[in-house]
C-alpha positions as CSV (number, residue, x, y, z in Angstrom):
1,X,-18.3,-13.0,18.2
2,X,-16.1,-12.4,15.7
3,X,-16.7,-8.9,14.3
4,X,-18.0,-7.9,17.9
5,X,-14.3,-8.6,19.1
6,X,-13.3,-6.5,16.2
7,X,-14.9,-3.7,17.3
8,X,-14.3,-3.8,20.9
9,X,-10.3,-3.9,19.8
10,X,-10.9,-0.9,17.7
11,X,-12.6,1.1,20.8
12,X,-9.7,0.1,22.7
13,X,-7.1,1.2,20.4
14,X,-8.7,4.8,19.6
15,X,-8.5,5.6,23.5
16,X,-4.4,5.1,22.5
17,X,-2.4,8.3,22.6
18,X,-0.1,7.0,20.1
19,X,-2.6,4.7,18.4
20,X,-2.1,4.5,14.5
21,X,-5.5,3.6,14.0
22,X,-7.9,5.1,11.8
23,X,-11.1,7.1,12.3
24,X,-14.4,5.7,10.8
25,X,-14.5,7.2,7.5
26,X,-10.9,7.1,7.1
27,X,-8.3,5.0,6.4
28,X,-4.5,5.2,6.3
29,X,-2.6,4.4,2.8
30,X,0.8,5.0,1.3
31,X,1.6,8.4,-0.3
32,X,4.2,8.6,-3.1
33,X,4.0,12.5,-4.3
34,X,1.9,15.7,-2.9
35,X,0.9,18.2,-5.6
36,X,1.3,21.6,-4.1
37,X,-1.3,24.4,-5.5
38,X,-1.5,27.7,-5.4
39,X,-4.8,29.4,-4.6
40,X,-5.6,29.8,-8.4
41,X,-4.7,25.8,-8.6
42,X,-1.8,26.4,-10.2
43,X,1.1,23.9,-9.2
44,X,4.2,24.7,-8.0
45,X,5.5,21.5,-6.9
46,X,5.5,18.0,-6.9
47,X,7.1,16.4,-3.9
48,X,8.1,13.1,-3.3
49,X,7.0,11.1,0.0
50,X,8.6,7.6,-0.3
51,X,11.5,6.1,0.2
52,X,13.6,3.5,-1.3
53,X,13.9,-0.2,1.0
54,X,15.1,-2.7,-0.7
55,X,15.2,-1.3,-4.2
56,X,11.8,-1.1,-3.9
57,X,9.7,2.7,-3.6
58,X,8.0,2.5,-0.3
59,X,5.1,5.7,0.2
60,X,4.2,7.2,3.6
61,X,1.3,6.0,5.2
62,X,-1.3,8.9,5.3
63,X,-4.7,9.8,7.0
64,X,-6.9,9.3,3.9
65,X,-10.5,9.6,3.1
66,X,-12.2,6.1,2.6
67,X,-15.5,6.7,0.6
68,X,-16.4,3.1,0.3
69,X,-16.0,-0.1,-1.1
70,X,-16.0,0.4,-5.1
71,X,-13.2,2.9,-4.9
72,X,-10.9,1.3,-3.0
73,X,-10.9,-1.9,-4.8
74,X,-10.7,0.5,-8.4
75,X,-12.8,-1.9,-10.6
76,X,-11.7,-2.1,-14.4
77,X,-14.9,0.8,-15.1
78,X,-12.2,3.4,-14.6
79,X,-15.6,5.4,-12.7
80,X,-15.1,4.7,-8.9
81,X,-12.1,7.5,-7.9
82,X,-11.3,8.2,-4.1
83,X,-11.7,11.5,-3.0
84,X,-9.0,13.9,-3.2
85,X,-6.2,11.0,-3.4
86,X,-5.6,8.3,-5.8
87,X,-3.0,7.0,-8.2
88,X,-1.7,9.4,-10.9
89,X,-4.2,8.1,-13.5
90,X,-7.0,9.4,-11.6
91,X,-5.2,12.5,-10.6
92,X,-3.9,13.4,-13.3
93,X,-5.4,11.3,-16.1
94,X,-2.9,9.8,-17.9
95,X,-2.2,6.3,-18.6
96,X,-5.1,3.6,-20.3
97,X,-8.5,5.4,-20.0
98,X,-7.1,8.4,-18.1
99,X,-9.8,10.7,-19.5
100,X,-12.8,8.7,-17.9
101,X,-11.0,8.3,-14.9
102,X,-9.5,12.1,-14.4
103,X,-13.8,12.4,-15.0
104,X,-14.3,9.9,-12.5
105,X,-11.9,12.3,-10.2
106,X,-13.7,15.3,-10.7
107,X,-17.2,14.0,-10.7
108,X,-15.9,12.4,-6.8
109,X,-15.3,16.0,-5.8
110,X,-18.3,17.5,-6.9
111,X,-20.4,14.6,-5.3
112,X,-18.5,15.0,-2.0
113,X,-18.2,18.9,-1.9
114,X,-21.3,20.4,-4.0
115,X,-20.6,23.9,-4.2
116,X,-17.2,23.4,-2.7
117,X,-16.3,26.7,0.0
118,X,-12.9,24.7,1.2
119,X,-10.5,27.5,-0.3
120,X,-7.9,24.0,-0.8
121,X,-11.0,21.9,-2.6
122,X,-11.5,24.9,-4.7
123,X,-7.9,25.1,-6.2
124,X,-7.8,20.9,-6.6
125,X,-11.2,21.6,-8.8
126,X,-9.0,24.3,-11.2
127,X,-5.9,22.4,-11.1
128,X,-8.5,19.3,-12.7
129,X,-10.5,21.5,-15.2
130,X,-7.0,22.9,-16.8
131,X,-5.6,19.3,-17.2
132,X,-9.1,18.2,-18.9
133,X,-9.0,21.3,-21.6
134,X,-5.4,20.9,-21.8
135,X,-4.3,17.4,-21.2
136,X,-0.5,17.5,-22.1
137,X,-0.1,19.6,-19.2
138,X,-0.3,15.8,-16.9
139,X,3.0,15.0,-18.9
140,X,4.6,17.8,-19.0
141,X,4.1,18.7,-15.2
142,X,5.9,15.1,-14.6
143,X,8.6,16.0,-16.6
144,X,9.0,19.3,-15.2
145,X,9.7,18.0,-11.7
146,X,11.9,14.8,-12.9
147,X,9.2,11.9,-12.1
148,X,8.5,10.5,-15.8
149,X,10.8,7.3,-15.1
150,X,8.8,6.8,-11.8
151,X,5.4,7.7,-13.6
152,X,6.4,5.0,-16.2
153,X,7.5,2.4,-13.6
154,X,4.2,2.7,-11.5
155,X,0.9,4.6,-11.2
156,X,1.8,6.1,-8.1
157,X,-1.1,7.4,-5.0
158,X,-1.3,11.5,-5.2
159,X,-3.1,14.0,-2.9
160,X,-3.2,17.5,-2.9
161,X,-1.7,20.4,-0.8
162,X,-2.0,24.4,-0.6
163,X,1.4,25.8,-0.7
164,X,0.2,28.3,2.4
165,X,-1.4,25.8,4.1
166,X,2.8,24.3,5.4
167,X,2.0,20.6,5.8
168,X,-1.1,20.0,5.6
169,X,-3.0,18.2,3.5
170,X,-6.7,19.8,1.5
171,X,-8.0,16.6,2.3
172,X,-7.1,17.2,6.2
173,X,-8.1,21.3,6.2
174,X,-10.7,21.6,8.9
175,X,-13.4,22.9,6.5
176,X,-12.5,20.1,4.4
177,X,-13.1,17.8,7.1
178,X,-16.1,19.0,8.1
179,X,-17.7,18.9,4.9
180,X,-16.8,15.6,4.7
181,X,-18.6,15.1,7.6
182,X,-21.7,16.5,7.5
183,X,-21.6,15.1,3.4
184,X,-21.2,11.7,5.0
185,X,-24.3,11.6,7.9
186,X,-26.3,13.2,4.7
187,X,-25.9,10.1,2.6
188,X,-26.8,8.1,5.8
189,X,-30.5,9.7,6.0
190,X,-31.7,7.0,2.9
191,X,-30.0,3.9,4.4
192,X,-32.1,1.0,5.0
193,X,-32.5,0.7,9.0
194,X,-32.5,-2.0,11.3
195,X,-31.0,-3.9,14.7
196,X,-27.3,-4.2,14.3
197,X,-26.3,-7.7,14.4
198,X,-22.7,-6.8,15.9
199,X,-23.7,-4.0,18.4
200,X,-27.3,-4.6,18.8
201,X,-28.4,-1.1,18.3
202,X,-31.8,-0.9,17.0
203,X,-33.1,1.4,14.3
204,X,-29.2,2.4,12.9
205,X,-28.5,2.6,9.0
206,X,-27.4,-0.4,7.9
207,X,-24.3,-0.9,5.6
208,X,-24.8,-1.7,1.5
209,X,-21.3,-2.8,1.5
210,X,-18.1,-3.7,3.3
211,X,-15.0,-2.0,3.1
212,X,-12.9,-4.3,1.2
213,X,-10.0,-6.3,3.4
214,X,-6.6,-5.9,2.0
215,X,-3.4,-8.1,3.2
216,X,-4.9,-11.4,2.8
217,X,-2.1,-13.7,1.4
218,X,-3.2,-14.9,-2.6
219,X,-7.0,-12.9,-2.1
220,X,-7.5,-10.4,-4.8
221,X,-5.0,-7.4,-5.2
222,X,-7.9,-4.7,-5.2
223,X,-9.2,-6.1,-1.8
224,X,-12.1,-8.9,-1.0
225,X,-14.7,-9.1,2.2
226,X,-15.6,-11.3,5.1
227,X,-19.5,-10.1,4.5
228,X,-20.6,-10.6,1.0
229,X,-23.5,-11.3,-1.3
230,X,-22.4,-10.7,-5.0
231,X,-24.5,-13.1,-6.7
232,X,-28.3,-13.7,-6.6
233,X,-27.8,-17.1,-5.8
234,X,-26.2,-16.0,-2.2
235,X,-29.3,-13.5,-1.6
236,X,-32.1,-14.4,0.8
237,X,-35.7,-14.7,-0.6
238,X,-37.1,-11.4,-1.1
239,X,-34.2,-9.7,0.2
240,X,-33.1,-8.9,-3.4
241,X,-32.1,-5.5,-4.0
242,X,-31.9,-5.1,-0.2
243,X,-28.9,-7.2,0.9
244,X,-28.3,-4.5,3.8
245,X,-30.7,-6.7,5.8
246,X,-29.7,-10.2,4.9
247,X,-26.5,-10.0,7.5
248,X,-27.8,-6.5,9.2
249,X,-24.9,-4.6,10.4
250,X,-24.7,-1.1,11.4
251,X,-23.0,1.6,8.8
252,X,-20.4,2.7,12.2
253,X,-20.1,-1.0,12.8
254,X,-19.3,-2.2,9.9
255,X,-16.9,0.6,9.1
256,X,-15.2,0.2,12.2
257,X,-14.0,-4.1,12.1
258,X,-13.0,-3.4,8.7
259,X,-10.9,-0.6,9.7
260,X,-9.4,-3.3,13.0
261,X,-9.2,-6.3,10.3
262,X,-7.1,-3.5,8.0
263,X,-5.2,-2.3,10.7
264,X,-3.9,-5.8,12.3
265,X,-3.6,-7.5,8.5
266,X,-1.0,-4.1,8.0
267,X,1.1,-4.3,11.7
268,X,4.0,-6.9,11.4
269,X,3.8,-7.2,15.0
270,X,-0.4,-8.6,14.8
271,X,-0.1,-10.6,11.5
272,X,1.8,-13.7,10.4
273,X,1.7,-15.9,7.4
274,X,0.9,-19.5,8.5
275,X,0.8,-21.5,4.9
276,X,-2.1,-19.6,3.1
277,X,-3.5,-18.6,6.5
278,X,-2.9,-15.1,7.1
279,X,-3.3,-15.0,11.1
280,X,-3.8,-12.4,13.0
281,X,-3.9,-11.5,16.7
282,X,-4.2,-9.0,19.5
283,X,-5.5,-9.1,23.3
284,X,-7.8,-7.5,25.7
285,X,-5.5,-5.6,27.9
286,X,-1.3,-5.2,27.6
287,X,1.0,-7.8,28.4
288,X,4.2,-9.2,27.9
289,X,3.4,-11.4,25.4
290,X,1.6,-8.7,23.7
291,X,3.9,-6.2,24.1
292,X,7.6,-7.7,24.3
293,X,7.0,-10.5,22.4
294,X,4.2,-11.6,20.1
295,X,2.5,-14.3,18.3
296,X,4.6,-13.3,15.0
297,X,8.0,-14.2,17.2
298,X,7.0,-17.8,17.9
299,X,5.6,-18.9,14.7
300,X,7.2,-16.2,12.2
301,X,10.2,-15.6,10.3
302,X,12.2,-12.6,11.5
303,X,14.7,-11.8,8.7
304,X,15.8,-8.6,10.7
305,X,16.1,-10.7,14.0
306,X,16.8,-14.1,13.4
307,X,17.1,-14.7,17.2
308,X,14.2,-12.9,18.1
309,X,11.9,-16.3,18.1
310,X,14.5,-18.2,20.5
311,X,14.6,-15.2,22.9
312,X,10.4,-15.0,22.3
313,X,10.5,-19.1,23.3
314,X,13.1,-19.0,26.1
315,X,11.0,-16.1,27.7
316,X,8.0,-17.7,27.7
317,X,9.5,-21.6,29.1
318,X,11.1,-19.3,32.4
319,X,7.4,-17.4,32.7
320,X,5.9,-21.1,33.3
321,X,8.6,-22.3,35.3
322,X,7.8,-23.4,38.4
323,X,4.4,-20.7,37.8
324,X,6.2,-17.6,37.3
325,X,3.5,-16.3,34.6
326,X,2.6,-13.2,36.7
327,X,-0.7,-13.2,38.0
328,X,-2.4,-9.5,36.5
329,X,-1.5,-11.4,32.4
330,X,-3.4,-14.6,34.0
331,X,-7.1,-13.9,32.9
332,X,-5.1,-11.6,29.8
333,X,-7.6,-13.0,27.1
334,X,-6.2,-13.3,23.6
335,X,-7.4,-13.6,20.3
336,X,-6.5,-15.3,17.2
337,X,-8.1,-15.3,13.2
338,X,-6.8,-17.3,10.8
339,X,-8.1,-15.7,7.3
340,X,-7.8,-17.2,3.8
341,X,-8.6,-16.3,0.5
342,X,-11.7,-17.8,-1.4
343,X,-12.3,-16.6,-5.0
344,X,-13.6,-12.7,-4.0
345,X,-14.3,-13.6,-0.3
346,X,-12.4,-14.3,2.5
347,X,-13.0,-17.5,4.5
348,X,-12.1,-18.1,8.3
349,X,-9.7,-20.8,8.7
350,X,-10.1,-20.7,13.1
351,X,-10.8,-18.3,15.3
352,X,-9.8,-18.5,18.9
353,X,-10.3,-17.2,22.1
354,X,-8.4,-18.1,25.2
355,X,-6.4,-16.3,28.5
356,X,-2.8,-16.6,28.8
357,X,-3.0,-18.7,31.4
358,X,-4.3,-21.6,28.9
359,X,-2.5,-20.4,25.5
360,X,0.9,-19.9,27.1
361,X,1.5,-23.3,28.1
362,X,0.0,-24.6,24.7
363,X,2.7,-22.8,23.0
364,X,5.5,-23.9,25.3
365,X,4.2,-27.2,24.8
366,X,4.1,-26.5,20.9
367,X,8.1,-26.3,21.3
368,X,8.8,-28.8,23.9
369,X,7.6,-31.3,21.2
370,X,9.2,-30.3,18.6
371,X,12.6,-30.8,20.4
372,X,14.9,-33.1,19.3
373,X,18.5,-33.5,18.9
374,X,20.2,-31.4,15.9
375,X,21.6,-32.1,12.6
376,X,23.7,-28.8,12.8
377,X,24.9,-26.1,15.2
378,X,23.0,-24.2,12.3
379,X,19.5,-25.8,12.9
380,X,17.1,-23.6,14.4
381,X,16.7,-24.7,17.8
382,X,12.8,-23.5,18.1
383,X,12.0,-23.9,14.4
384,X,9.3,-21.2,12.9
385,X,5.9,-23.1,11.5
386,X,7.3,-21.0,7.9
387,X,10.6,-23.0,8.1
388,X,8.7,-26.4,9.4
389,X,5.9,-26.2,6.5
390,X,8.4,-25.2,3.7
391,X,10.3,-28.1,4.8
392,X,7.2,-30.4,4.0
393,X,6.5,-28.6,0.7
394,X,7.4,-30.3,-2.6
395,X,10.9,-28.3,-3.8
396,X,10.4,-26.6,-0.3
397,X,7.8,-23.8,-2.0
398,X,5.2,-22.9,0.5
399,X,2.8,-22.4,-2.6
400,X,3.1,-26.8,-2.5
401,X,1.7,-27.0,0.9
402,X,-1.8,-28.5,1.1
403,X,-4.2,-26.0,1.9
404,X,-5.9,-26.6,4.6
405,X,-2.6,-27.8,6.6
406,X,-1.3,-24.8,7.8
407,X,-4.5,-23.0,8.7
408,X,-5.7,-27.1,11.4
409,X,-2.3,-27.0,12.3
410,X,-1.9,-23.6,13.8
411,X,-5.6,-24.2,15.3
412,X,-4.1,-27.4,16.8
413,X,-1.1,-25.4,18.5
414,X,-3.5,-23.4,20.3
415,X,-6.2,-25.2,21.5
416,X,-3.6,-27.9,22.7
417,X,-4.9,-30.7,20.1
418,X,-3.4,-33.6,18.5
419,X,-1.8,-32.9,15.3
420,X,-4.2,-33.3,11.8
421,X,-3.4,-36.5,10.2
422,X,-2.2,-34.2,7.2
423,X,1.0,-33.2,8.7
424,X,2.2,-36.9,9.3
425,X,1.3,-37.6,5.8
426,X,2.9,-34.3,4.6
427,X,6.0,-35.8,6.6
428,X,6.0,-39.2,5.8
429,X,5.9,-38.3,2.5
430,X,8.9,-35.5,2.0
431,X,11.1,-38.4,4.0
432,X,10.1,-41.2,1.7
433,X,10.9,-38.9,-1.6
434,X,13.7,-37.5,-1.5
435,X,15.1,-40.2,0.4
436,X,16.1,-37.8,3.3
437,X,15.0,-38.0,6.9
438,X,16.0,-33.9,8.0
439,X,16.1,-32.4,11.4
440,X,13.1,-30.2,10.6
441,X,11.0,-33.5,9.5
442,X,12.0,-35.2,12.6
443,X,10.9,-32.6,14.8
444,X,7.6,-32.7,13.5
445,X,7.2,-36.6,13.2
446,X,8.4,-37.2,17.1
447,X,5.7,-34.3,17.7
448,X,3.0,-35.6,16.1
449,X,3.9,-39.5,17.2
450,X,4.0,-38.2,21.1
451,X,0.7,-35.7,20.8
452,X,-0.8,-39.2,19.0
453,X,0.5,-41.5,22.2
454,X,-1.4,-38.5,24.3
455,X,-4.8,-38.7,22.5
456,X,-4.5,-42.1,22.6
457,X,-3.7,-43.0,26.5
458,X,-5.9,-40.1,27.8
459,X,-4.4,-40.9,31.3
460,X,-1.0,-39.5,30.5
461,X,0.4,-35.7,31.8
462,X,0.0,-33.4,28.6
463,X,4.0,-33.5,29.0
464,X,4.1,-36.8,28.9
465,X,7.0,-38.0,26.0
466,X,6.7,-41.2,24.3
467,X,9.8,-40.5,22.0
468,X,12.8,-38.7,23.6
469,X,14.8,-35.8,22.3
470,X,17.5,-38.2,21.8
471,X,18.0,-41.9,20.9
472,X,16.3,-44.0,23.1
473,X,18.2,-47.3,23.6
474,X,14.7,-48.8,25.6
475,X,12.1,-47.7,23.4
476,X,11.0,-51.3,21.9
477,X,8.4,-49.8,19.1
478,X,9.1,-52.1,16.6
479,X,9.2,-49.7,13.8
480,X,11.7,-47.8,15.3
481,X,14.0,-50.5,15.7
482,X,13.5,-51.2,11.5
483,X,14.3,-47.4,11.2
484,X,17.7,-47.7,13.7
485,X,18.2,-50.8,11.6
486,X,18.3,-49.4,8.4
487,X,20.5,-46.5,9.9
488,X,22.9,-48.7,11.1
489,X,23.2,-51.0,7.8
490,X,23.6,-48.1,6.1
491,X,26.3,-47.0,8.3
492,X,27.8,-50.5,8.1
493,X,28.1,-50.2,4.2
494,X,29.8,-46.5,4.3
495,X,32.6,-47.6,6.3
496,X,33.2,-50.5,4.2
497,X,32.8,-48.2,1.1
498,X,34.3,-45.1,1.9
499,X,33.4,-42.0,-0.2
500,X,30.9,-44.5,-1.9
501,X,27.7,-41.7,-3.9
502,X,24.8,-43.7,-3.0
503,X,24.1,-45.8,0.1
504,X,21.4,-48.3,0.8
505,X,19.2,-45.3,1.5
506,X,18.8,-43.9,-1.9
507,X,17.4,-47.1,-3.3
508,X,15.5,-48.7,-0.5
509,X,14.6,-46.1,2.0
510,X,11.0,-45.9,0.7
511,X,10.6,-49.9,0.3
512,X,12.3,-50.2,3.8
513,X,10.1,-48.0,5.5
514,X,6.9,-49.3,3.7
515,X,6.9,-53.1,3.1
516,X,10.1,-53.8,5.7
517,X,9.7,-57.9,5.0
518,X,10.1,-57.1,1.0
519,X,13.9,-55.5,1.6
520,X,15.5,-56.4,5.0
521,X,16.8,-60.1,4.3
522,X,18.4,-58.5,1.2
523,X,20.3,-56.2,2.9
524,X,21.1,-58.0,5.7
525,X,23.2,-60.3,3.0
526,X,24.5,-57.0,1.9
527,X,25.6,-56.7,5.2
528,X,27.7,-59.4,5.9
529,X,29.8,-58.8,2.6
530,X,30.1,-55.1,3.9
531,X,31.2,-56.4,7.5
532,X,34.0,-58.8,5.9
533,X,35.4,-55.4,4.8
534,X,35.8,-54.1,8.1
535,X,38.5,-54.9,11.2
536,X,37.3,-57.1,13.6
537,X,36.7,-54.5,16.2
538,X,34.4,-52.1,14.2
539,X,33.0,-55.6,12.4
540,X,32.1,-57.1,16.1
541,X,30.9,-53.3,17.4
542,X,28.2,-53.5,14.5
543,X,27.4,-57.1,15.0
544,X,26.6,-57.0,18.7
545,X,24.6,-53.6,17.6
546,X,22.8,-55.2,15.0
547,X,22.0,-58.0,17.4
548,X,20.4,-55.0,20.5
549,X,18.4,-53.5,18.0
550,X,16.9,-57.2,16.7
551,X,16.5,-58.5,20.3
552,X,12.3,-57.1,20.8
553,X,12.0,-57.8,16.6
554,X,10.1,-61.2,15.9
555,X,9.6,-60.6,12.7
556,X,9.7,-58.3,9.7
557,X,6.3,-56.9,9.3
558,X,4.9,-57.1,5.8
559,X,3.4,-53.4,6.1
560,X,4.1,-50.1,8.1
561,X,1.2,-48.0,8.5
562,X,1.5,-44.2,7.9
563,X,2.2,-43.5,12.0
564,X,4.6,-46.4,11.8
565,X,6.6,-44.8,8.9
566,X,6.9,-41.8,10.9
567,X,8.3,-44.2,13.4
568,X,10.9,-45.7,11.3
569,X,11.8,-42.4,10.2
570,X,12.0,-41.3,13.4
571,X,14.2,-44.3,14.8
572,X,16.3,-43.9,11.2
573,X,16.9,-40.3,12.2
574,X,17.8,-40.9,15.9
575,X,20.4,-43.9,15.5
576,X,22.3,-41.6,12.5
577,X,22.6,-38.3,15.4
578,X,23.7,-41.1,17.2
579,X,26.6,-42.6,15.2
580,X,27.6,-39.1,14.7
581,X,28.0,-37.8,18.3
582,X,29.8,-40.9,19.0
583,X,33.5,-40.3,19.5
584,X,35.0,-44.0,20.2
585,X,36.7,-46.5,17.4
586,X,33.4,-47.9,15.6
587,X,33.0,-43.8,14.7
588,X,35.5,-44.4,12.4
589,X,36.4,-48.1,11.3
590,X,39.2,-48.6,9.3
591,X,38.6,-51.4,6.8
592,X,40.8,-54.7,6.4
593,X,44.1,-54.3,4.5
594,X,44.0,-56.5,1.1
């Protein structure tokens, strides 16, 4: 279903105009530099194709051949060169091993174009033999056109151009091309043949190998596959030595999803980095939320458009209002992979498929839970999954983030599922920690508390909210009313103590929250020397408080359970937004006169 989807997406996108997309047998890479030849394959130039962004040197995508797996990935052998591009120590040979691999090069060529009568594929052939009898010419042709620093920095990607030939490329000359071509079907003729498991063709070569993958967060930096079978102990019986027909898929098949999964893992606007799930997704037919706005807006990180994601979220909450989704993006069926890296392979994480008329209101939903009342004007008021996760990583590094969370959390958002126990425990913990209940934390705890309620009481509306945005004065849970306790004890001690460095919270939160009986007498002592500080209005405002937020207690439980630690955090966190939006005399207590 998967790779069948893949290929269907790539048949759309090569009926584009404007599609980016690249042919079978190609594939499009960064350029950094263009050797221009004469005829003789003399060279007369070396021009430079990137740019700088960011301090960093950027080179232009290009239309190159893609001869198969070995030499894009570039194993340490120094033997498997691309044809007619590849980085300077191919090219030109210099750098560790750059004889065997300027070899490598040539030997490419000559496989490719046997008897070469491309005029362009000619003069790359001289230009190669006079740098192997003479190889201080590499150097010195750096140096001549100002590119040693860059040379030394980097092994930058080269290709070849005829200085008659204006901007094109030898690799894109039409006789080049169709040697290619007709060099490529040739090889093709020997293939092992079968059904294809994607297509279902029957009698088609089969493919050896699988164009490596590339843009998979942490996989390997030369590329890894979906499809593999690089050890005997993964081959079928009998089928060593013929792995083409142990997962039998077509040579134009296989070519073809690789080149989709390449092309969406490249676009910023199909691809965003969920955890160590590299997601990405695209639909059947144009819409707005395929077009406008995207997947990447409501659960990525724009750094060049912070408010793109709000605008993304508002859109889509007035599109379901009152059923204002229009009717043509309905039956619009999208499709998300989640992809992450395993050793040389890449495993799938979830894969779904579902209209816009089902994933759109998951998404809104996604949001609507999530809301809650803000620490700061500056809190994000539709928080990115990138900014939620980092906020439940240890020293907020999204390489601490358990591995599988991201990847059944995202799956969760979309399929409209309760939230994996993970993320509460990811939650509970952070809080518990640091000592620090933060707007980002809350959001996800009063999410994953009301999806919970949901799962549990089936008979509910899917909007249905157990916890409110905002503090709920009726909500009886009675670890939420130990959270607004402790919120409001502590809040009791900092007015007695003004400018005091540690409150009640730094040394008891995570006793409080966990084994409430073992603390709360103590600090309700504490509390009554901290009230005697205070004047008898703010002193009698937190006594009749204290005394609402008791009234449904019986008793103080010996243990919280993991969802009722999110509760306390979550009643914690309300009561303090509380206190702080509050603009009447117990705001700010003044404290008795000695």
């Amino acid at each position: 279903m998967i790779l069948q989807e893949l290929v269907r997406f790539y048949e759309r996108q090569r009926n584009l105009q404007d599609s980016d997309i690249a042919p079978p047998g190609w594939i499009r890479r960064p350029l950094d530099y263009i050797i221009v030849l004469r005829d003789d394959g003399q060279c007369v130039d070396l021009q430079p194709l990137f740019t700088v962004e960011n301090g960093k040197r950027v080179g232009r995508p290009e239309l190159l051949p893609s001869i198969g797996k070995q030499a894009l990935k570039h194993t340490n052998s120094g033997k498997d060169a691309n044809l007619l591009w590849d980085n300077a120590s191919f090219v030109l040979g210099v750098g560790n091993r750059g004889a065997m691999k300027l070899e490598s090069f040539i030997q490419t060529i000559n496989h490719w174009f046997p008897g070469a009568t491309d005029v362009g594929v000619r003069a790359v052939g001289l230009f190669l033999r006079s740098l192997q009898t003479d190889p201080a010419k590499a150097n010195a042709l750096i140096e001549r056109f100002s590119a040693t620093a860059d040379f030394d920095d980097r092994d930058p990607v080269l290709a070849f151009r005829l200085a008659s030939d204006g901007p094109i490329n030898v690799h894109e000359r039409e006789t080049a091309r169709r040697d290619y071509a007709a060099q490529t079907a040739a090889l093709l003729v020997d293939a092992v043949r079968g059904r294809c498991l994607v297509t279902g063709a029957t009698d088609v070569p089969l493919a050896l190998n699988e164009t490596v993958l590339k843009g998979v967060w942490n996989s390997q930096p030369a590329g890894a596959n979906l499809v593999s079978f690089n050890a005997a102990a993964f081959i079928s019986y009998g089928k060593l030595g013929r792995t083409e027909e142990i997962a039998p898929v077509g040579s134009s098949a296989s070519a073809v999803y690789s080149t989709s999964l390449n092309f969406l893992l490249a676009s910023p606007r199909n691809r965003v980095q969920v955890g160590d799930a590299s997601t990405v997704f695209w639909a059947d037919s144009p819409s707005r939320f395929d077009g406008e706005f995207t997947l990447a807006d409501f659960f990525g990180e724009n750094k060049d458009d912070p408010g793109r994601g709000v605008r993304a979220v508002q859109a889509l909450f007035e599109a379901l209002k009152g059923g204002q989704l229009p009717v043509a993006e309905r039956d619009v069926q999208f499709f998300v992979l989640g992809l992450a890296p395993n050793a040389a392979r890449i495993s799938v994480r979830f894969w779904l498929r579902a209209p816009l008329s089902e994933l759109a209101p998951r998404i809104a939903q996604h949001f609507d839970d999530l809301r809650i009342v803000r620490c700061y004007d500056s809190d994000p008021v539709t928080p990115s999954l990138f900014r939620l996760l980092r906020d439940l990583a240890l020293q907020r590094k999204l390489d601490n983030v358990p591995p599988r969370l991201a990847g059944e959390w995202m799956r969760a958002i979309l399929e409209g599922l309760p939230y994996p126990a993970l993320l509460l425990n990811a939650a509970v913990i952070r809080c518990k920690a640091e000592q620090d209940v933060t707007y980002l934390r809350a959001a996800v705890l009063k999410a994953w508390l009301n999806r919970d309620h949901r799962r549990q009481h089936r008979h509910l509306p899917a909007t249905y909210s157990h916890f409110k945005e905002t503090l709920d004065m009726q909500q009886t849970d009675v670890a939420y009313r130990l959270g607004r306790l402790f919120a409001v004890l502590e809040r009791i001690q900092q007015q007695a103590m003004p400018g005091i460095n540690a409150t009640i919270r730094d040394r008891y939160y995570g006793a409080a929250s966990t084994t409430p009986v073992a603390v709360f007498t103590t600090l309700l002592r504490l509390k009554n020397a901290h009230l005697k500080k205070l004047a008898d209005g703010p002193a009698a405002y937190f006594e009749r408080l204290i005394g609402e937020v008791l009234e449904p207690v019986t008793d103080f439980p010996r243990q919280l359970t993991l969802p009722d630690q999110g509760r306390f955090a979550l009643g914690y966190y309300h009561q303090r937004q509380a206190f702080f939006a509050r603009k009447d005399a117990a705001d700010t207590p003044t404290t008795k006169e000695e």
